[in-house]
N, CA and C atoms as a LAMMPS dump frame, in Angstrom:
ITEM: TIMESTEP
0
ITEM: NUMBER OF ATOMS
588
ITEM: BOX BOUNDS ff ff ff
-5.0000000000000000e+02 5.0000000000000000e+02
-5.0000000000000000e+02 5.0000000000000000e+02
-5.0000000000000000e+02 5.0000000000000000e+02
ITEM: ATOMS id mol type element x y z
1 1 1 N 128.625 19.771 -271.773
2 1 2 C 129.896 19.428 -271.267
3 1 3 C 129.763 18.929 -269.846
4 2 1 N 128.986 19.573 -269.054
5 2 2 C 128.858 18.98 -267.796
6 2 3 C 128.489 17.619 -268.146
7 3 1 N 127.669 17.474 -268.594
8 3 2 C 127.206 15.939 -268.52
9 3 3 C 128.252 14.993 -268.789
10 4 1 N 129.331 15.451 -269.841
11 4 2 C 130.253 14.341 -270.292
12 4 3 C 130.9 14.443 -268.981
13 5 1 N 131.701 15.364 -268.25
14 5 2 C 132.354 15.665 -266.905
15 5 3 C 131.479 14.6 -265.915
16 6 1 N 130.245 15.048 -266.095
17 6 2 C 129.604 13.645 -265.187
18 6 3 C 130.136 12.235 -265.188
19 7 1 N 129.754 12.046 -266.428
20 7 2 C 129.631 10.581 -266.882
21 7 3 C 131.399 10.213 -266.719
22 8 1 N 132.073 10.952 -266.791
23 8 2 C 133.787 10.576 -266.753
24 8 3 C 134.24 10.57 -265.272
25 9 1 N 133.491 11.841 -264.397
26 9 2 C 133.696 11.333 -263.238
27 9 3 C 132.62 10.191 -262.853
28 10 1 N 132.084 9.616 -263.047
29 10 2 C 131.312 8.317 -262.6
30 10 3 C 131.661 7.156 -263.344
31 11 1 N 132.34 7.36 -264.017
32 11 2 C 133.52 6.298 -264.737
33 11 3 C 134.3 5.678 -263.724
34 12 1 N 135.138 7.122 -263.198
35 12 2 C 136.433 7.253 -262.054
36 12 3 C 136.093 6.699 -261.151
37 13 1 N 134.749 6.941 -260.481
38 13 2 C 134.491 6.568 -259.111
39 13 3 C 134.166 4.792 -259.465
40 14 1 N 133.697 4.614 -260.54
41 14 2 C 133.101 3.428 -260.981
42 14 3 C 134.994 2.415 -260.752
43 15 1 N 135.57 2.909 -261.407
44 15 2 C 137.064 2.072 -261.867
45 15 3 C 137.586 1.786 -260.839
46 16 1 N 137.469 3.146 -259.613
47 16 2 C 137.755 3.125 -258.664
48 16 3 C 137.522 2.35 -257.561
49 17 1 N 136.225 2.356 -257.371
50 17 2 C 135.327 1.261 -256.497
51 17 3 C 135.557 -0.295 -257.081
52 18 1 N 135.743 -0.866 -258.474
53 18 2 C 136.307 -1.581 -259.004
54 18 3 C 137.401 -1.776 -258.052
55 19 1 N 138.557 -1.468 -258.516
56 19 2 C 140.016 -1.135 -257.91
57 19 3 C 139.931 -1.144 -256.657
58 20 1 N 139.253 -0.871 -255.833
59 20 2 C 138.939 -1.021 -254.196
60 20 3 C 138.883 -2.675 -253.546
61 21 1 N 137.399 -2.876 -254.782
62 21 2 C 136.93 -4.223 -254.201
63 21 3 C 138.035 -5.521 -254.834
64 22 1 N 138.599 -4.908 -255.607
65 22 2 C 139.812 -6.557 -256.07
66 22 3 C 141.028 -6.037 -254.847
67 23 1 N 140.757 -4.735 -254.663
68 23 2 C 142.44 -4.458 -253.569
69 23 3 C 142.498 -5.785 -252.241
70 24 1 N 140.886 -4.891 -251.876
71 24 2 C 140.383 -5.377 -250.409
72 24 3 C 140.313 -6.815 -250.499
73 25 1 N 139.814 -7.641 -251.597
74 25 2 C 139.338 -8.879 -251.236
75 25 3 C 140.79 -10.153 -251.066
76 26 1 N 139.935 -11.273 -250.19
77 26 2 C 140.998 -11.538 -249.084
78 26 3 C 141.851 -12.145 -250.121
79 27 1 N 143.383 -12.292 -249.67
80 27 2 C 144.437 -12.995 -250.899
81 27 3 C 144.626 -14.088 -250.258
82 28 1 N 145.009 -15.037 -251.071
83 28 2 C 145.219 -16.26 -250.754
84 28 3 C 146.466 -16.362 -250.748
85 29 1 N 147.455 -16.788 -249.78
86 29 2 C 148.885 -16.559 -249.937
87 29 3 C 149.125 -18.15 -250.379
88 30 1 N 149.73 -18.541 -251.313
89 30 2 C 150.68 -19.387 -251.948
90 30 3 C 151.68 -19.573 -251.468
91 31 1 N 152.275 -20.521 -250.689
92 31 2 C 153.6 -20.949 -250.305
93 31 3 C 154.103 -21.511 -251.039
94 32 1 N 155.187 -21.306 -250.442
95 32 2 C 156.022 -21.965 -251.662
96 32 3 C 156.491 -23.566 -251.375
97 33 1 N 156.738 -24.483 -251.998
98 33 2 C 156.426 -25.783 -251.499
99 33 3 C 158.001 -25.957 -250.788
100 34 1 N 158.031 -26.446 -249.944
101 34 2 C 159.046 -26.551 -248.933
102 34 3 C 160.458 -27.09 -250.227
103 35 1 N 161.546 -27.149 -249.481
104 35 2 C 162.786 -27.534 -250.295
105 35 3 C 162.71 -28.915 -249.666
106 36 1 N 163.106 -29.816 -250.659
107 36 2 C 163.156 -31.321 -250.942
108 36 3 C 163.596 -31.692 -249.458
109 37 1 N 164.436 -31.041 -248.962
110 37 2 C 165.324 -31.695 -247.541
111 37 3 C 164.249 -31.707 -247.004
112 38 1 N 163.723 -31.152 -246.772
113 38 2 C 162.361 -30.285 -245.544
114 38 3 C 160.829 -31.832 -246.1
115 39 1 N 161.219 -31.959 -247.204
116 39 2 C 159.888 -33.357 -247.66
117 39 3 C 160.84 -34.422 -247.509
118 40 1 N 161.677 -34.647 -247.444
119 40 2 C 161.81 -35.771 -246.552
120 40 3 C 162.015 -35.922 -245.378
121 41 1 N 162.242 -34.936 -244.878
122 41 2 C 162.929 -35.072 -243.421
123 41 3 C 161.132 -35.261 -242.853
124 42 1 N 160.019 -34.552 -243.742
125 42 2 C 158.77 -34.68 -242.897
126 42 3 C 158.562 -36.161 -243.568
127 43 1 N 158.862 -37.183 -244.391
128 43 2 C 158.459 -38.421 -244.908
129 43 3 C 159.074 -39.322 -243.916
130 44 1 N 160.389 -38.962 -243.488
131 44 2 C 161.14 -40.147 -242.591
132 44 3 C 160.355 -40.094 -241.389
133 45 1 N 159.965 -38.563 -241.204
134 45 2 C 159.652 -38.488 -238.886
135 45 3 C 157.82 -39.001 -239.276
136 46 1 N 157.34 -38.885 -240.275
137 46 2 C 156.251 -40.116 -240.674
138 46 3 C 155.881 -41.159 -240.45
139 47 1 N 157.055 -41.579 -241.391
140 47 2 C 157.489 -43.001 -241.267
141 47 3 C 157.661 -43.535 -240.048
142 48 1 N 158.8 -42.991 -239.464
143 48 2 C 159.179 -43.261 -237.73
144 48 3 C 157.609 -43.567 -236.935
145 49 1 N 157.151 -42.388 -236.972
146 49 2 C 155.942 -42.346 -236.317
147 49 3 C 154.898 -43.755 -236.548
148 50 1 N 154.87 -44.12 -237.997
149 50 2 C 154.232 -45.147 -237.927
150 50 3 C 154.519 -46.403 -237.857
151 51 1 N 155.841 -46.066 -237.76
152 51 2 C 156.849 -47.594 -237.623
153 51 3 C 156.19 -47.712 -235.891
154 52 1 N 156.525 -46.692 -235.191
155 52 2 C 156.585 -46.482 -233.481
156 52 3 C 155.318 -47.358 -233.419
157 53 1 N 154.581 -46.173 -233.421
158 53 2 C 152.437 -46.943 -233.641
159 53 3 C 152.371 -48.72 -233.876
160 54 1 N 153.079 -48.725 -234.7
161 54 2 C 153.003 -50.501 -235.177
162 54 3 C 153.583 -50.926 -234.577
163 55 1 N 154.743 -50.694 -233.747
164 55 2 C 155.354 -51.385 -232.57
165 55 3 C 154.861 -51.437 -231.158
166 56 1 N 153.941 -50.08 -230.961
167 56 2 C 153.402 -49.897 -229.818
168 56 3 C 152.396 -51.142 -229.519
169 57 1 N 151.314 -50.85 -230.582
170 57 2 C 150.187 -52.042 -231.108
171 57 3 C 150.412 -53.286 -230.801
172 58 1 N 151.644 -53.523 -231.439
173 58 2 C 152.477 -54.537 -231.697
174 58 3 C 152.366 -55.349 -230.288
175 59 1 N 152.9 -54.489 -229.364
176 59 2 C 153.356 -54.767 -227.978
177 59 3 C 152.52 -54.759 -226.934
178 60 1 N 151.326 -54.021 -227.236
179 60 2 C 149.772 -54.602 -226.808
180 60 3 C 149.458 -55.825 -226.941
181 61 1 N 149.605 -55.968 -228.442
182 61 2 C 148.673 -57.2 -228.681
183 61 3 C 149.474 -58.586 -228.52
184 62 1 N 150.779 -58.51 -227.953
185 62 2 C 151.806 -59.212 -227.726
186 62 3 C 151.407 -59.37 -225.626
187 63 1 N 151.265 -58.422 -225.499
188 63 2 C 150.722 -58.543 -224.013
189 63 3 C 149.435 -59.042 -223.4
190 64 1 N 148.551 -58.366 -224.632
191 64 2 C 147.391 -59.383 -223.939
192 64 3 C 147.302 -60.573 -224.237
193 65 1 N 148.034 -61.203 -225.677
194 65 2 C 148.416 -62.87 -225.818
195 65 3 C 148.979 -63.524 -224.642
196 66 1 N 149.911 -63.032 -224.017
197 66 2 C 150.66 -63.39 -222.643
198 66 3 C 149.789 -63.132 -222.089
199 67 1 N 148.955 -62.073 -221.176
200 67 2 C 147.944 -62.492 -220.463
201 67 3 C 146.938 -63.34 -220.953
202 68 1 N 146.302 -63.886 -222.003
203 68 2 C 145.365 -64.487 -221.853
204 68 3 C 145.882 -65.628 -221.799
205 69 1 N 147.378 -66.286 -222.054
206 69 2 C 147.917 -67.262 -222.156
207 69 3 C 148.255 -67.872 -220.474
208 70 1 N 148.307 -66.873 -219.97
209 70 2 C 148.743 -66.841 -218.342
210 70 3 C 147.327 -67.364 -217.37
211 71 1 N 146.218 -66.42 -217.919
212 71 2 C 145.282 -66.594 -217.706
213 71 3 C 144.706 -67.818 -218.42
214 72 1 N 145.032 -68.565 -219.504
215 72 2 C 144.599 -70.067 -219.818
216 72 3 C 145.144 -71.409 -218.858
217 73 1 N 146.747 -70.554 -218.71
218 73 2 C 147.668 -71.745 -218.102
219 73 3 C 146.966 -71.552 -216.731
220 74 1 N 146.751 -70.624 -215.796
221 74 2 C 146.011 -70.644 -214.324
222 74 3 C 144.796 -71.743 -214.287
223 75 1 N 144.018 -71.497 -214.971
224 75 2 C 142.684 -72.494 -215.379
225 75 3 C 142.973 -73.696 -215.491
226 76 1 N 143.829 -73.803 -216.51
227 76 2 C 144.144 -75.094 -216.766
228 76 3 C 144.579 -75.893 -215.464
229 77 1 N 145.855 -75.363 -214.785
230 77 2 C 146.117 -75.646 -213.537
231 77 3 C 145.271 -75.914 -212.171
232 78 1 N 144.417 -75.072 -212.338
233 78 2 C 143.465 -74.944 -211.641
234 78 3 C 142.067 -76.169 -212.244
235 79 1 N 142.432 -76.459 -212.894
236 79 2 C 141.342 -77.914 -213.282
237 79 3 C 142.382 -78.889 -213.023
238 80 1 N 143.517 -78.774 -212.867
239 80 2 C 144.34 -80.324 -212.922
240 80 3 C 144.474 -80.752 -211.686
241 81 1 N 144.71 -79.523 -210.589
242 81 2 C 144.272 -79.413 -208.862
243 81 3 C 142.818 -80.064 -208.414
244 82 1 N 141.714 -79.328 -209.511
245 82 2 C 140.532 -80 -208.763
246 82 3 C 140.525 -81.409 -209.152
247 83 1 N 140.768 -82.207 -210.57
248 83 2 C 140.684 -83.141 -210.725
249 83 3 C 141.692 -84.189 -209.743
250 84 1 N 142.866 -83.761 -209.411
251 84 2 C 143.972 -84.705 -208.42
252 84 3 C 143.095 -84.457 -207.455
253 85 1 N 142.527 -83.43 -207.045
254 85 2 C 141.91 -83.664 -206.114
255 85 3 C 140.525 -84.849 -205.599
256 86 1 N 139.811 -84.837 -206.507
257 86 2 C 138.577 -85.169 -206.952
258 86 3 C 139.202 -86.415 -207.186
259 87 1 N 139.855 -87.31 -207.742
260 87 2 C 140.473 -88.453 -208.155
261 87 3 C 141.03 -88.612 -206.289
262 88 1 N 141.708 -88.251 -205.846
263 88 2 C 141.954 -88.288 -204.454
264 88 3 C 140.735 -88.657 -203.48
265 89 1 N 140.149 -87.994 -203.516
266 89 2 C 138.763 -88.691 -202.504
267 89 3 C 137.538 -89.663 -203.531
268 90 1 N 137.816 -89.343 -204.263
269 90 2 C 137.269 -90.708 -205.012
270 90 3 C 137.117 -91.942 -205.763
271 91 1 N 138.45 -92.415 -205.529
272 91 2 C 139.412 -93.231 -205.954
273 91 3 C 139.121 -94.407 -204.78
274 92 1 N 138.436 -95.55 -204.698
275 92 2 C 138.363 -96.172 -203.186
276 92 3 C 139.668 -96.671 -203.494
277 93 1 N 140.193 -97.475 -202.886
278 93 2 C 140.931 -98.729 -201.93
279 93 3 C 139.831 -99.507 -201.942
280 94 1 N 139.859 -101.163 -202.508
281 94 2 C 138.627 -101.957 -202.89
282 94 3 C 139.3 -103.122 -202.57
283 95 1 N 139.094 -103.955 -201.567
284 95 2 C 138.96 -105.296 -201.153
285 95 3 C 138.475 -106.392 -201.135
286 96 1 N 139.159 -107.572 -201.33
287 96 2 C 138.518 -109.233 -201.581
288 96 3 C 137.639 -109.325 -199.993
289 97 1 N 136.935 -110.189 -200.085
290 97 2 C 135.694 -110.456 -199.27
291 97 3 C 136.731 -110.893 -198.087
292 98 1 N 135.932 -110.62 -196.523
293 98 2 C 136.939 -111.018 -195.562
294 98 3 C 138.603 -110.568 -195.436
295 99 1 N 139.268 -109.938 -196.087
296 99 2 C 140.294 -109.375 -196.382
297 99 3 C 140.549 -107.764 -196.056
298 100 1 N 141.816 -107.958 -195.469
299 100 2 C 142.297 -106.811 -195.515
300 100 3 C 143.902 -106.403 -196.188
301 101 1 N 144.003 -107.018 -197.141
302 101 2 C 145.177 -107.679 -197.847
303 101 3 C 145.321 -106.307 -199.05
304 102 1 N 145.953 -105.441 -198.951
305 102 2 C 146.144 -104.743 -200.405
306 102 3 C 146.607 -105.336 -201.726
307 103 1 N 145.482 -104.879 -202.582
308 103 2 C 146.226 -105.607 -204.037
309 103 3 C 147.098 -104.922 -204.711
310 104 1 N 147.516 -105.122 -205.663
311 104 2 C 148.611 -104.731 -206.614
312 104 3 C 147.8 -103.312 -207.314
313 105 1 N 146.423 -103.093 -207.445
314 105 2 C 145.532 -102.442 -208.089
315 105 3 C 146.184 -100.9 -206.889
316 106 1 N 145.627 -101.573 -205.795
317 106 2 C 145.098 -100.975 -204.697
318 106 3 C 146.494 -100.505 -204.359
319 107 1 N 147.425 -100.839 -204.229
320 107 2 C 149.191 -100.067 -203.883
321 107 3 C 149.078 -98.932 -204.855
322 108 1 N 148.481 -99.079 -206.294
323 108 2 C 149.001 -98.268 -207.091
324 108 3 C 148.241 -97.154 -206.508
325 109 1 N 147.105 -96.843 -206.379
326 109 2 C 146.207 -96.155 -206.357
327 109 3 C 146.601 -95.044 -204.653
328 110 1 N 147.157 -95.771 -204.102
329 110 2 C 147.604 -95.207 -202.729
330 110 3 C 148.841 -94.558 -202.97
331 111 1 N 149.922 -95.448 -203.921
332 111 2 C 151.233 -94.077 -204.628
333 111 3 C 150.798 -93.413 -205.014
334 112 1 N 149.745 -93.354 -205.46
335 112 2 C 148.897 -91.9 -206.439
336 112 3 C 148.444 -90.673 -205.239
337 113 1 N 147.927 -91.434 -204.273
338 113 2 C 147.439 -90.604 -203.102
339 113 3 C 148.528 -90.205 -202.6
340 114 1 N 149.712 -90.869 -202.082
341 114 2 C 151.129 -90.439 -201.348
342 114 3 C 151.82 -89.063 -202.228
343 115 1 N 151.984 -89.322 -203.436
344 115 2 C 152.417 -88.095 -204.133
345 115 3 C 151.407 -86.93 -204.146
346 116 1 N 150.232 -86.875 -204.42
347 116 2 C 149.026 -86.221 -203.935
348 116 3 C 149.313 -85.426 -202.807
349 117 1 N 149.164 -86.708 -201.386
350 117 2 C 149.436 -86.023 -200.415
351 117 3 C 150.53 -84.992 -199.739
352 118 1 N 151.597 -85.466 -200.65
353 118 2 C 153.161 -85.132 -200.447
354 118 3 C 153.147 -83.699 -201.111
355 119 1 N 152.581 -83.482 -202.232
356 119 2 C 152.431 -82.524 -203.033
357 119 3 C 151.335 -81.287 -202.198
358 120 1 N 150.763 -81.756 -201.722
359 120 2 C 149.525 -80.697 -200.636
360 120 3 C 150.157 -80.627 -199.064
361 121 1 N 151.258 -80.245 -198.792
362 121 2 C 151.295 -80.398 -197.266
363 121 3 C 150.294 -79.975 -195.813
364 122 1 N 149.276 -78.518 -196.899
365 122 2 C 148.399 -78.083 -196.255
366 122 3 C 147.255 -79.116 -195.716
367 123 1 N 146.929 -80.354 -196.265
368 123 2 C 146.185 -81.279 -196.665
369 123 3 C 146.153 -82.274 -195.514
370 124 1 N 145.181 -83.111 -194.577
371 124 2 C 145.133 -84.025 -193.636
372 124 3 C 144.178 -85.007 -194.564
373 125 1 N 144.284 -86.288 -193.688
374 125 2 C 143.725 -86.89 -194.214
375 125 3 C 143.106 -88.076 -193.421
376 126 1 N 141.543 -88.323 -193.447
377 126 2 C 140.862 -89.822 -192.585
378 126 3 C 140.914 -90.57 -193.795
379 127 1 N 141.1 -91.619 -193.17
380 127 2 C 141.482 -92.778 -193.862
381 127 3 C 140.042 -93.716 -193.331
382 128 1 N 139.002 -94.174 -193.812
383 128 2 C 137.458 -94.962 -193.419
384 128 3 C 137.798 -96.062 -193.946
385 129 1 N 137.586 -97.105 -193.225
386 129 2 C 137.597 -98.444 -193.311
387 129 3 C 136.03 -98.809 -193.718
388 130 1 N 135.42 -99.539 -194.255
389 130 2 C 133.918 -100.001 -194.881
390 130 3 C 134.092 -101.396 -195.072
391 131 1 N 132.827 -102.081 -194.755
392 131 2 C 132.898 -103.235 -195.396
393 131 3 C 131.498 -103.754 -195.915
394 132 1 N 131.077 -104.718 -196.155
395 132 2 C 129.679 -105.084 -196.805
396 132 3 C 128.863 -105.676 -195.881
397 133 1 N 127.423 -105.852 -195.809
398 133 2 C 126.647 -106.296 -194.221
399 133 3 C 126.549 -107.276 -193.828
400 134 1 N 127.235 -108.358 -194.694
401 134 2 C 128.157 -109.795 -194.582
402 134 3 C 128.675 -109.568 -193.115
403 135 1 N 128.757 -110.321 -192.314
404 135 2 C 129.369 -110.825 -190.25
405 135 3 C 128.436 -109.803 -189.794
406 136 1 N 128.925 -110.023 -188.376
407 136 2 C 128.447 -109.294 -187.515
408 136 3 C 129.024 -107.918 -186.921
409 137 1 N 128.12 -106.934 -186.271
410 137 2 C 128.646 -105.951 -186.197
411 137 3 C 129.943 -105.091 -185.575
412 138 1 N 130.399 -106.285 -184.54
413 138 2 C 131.399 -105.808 -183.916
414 138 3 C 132.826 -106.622 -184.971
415 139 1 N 132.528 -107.335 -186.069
416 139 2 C 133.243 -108.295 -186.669
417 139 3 C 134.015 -107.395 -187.755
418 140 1 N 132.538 -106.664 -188.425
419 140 2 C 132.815 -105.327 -189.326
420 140 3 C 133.57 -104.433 -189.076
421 141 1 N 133.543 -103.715 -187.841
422 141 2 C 133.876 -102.771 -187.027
423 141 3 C 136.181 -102.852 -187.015
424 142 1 N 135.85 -104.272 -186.988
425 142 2 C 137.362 -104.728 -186.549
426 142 3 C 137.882 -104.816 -188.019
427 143 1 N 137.226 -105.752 -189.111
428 143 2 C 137.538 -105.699 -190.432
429 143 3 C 137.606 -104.218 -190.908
430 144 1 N 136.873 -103.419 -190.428
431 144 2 C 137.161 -102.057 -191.471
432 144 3 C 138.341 -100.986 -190.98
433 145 1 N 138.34 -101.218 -189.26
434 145 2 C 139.724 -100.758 -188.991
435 145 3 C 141.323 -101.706 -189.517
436 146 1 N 140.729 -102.776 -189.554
437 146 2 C 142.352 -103.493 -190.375
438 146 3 C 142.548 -102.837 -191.82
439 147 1 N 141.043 -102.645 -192.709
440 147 2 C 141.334 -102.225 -193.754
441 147 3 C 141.96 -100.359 -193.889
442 148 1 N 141.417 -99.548 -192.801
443 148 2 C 141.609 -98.197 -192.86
444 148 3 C 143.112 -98.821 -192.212
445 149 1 N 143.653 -98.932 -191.442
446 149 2 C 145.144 -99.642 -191.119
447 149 3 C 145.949 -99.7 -192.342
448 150 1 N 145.373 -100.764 -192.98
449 150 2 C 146.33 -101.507 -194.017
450 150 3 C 146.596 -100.231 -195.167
451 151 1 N 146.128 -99.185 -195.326
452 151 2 C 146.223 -98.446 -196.305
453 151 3 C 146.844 -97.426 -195.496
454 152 1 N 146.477 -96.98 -194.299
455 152 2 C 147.309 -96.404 -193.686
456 152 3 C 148.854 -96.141 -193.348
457 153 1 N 149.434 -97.381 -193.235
458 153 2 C 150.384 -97.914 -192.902
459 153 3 C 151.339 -98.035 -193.972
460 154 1 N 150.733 -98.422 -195.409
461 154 2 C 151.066 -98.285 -196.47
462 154 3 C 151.649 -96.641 -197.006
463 155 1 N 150.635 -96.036 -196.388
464 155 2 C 151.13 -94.341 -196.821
465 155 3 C 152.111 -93.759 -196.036
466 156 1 N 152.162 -94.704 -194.365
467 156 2 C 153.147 -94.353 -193.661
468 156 3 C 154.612 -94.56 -194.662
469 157 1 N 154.482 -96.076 -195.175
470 157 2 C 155.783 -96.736 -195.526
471 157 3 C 156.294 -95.979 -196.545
472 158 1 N 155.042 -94.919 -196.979
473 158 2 C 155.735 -94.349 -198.507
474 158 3 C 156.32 -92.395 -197.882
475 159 1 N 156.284 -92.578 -196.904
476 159 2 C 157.431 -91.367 -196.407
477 159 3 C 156.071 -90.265 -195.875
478 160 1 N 154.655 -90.448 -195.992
479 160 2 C 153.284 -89.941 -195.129
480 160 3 C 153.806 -89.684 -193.737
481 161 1 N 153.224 -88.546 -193.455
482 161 2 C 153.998 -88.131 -191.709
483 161 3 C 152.253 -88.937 -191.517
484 162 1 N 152.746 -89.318 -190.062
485 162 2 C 151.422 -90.076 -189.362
486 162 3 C 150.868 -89.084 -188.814
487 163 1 N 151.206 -87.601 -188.621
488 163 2 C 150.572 -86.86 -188.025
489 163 3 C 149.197 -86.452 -188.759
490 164 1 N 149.225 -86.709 -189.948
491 164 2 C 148.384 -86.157 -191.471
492 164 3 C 147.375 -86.538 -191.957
493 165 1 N 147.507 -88.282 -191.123
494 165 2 C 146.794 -89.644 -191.699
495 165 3 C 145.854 -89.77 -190.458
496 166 1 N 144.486 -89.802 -189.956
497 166 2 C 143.902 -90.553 -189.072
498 166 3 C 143.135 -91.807 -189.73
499 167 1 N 142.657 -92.758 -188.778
500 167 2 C 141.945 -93.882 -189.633
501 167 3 C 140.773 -94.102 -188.587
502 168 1 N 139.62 -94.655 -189.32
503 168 2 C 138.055 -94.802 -188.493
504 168 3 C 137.902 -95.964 -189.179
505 169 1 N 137.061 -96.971 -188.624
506 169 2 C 136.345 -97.713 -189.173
507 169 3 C 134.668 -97.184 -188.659
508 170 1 N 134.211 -97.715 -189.648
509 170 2 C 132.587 -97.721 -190.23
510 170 3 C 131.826 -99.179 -190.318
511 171 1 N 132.928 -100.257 -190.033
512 171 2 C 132.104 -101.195 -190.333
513 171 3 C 131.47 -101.029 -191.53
514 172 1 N 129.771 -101.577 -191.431
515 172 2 C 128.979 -101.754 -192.344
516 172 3 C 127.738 -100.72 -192.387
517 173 1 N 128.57 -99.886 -191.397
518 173 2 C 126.973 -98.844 -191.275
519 173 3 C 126.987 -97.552 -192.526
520 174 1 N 127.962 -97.644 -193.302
521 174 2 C 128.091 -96.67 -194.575
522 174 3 C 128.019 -96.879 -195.856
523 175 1 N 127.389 -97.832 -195.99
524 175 2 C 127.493 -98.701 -197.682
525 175 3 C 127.108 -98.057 -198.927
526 176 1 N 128.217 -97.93 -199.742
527 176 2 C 127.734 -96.935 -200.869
528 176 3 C 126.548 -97.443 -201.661
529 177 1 N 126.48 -99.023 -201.913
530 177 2 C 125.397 -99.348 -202.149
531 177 3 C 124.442 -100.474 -201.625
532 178 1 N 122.756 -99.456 -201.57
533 178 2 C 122.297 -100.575 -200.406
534 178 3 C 121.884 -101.863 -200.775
535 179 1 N 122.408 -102.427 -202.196
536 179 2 C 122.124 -103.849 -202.788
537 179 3 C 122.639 -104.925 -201.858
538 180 1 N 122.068 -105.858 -201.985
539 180 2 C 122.636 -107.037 -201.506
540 180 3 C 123.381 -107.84 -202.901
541 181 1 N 123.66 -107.469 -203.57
542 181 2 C 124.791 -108.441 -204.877
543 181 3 C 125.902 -108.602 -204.598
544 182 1 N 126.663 -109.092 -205.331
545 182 2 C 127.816 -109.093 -205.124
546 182 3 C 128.963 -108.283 -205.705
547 183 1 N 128.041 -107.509 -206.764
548 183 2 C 128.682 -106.169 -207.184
549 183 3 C 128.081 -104.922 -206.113
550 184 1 N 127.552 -104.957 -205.604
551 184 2 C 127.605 -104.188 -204.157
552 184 3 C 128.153 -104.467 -203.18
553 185 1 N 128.402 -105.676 -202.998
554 185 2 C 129.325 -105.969 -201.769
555 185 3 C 130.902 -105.335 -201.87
556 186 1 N 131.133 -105.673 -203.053
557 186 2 C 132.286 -105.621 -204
558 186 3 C 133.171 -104.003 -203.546
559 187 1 N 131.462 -103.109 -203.81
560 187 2 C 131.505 -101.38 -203.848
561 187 3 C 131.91 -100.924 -202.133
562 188 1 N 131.293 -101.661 -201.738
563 188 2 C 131.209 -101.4 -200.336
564 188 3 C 132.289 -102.003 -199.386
565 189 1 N 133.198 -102.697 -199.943
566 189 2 C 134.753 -103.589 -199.048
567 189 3 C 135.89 -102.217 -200.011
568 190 1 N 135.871 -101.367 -198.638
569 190 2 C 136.818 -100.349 -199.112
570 190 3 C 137.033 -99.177 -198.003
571 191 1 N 138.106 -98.774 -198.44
572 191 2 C 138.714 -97.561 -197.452
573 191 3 C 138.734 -96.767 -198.424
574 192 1 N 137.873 -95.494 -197.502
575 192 2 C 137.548 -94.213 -198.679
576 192 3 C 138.389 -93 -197.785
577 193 1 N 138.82 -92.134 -198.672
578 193 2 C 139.405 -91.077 -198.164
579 193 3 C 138.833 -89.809 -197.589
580 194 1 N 138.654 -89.141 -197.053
581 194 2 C 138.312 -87.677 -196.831
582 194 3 C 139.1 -87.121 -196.357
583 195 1 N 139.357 -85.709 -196.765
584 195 2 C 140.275 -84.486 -196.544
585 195 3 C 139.842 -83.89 -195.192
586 196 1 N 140.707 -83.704 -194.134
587 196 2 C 140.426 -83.162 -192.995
588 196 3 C 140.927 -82.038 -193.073
C-alpha cells in the first residue's frame, strides 16, 4: 500500500508541477481589435499624414526648381553682361582711307555702344583714334584724333555725358595688324574702345 500512496502522491506532485508550469508561462494577451470608428479615424490621420509628406516634398522639390531656375536665369544674365560687354570693346568703328567720316555701318555700332553705355553708368570710356602707316607721323596723329572725335561727338549727340567719354589718338603706332595689305590697312583705320 505504501507504494501505491507513493506512486499517487508522485502523480499529485507530477499534475501539479504540470499545473504550475502552464499557470506560470508567459500569456499572450489578445486585444481586442479596436471598434471600426477607432480604424478609421487611424486610416484618415494616415492618410493626412501622407497627403502632408507629399506636399511637404512637393514644396521642396518646387523650391529647389525655383532656385536652380534663379540660379540659371543669374548665369544666363551674367553671360549676356559679359558678352555686351565684350561686343563693346570689341566692336571697332572702321574707316575709309584718309577719312574721318562715319558710315551708316559705323553709327549703328556706336547706338549699340550709347545704350551699352547708358545702361552701365558705373562705366567710363577712351575713345582711340588708329590709323594705317600710310602719311606721316604727325599727319596720323591728327587723322586719328578726328577719328576718336568723330565717334565721340556722335555719343555726345546720342545723350553720352562728356564727362564719361575721353578720346586719344594713336596715330599709327598701334596697328592691329602689322601687314602692309589693304585688308590690314582696312583693320587698322579705326577707333577702338576701352573701359576706363
Amino acid at each position: 500500500m505504501n507504494r501505491k500512496l507513493w506512486m499517487n502522491l508522485m502523480a499529485a506532485v507530477l499534475v501539479a508541477g504540470l499545473f504550475m508550469t502552464v499557470s506560470c508561462a508567459k500569456k499572450t494577451i489578445v486585444t481586442e481589435p479596436t471598434t471600426i470608428e477607432d480604424q478609421v479615424k487611424a486610416e484618415a490621420e494616415a492618410k493626412a499624414k501622407a497627403e502632408a509628406d507629399a506636399r511637404t516634398e512637393e514644396a521642396r522639390i518646387k523650391a529647389q526648381e525655383l532656385q536652380d531656375q534663379m540660379a540659371n536665369e543669374q548665369t544666363l544674365e551674367q553671360a549676356k553682361i559679359a558678352a555686351a560687354k565684350n561686343r563693346f570693346t570689341n566692336q571697332n568703328i572702321h574707316f575709309n582711307f584718309d577719312s574721318s567720316e562715319l558710315s551708316s555701318m559705323a553709327k549703328a555700332l556706336l547706338k549699340e555702344k550709347a545704350e551699352w553705355i547708358s545702361d552701365n553708368p558705373g562705366i567710363n570710356a577712351a575713345i582711340q583714334g588708329h590709323c594705317d602707316e600710310r602719311g606721316t607721323t604727325d599727319y596720323n596723329l591728327g587723322l586719328g584724333e578726328r577719328r576718336a572725335m568723330a565717334a565721340k561727338n556722335y555719343l555726345l549727340n546720342l545723350g553720352i555725358s562728356n564727362s564719361r567719354l575721353t578720346s586719344i589718338s594713336f596715330g599709327e603706332e598701334k596697328p592691329l595688324d602689322l601687314g602692309s595689305s589693304e585688308e590690314a590697312y582696312r583693320k587698322n583705320r579705326r577707333a577702338q574702345f576701352v573701359m576706363e
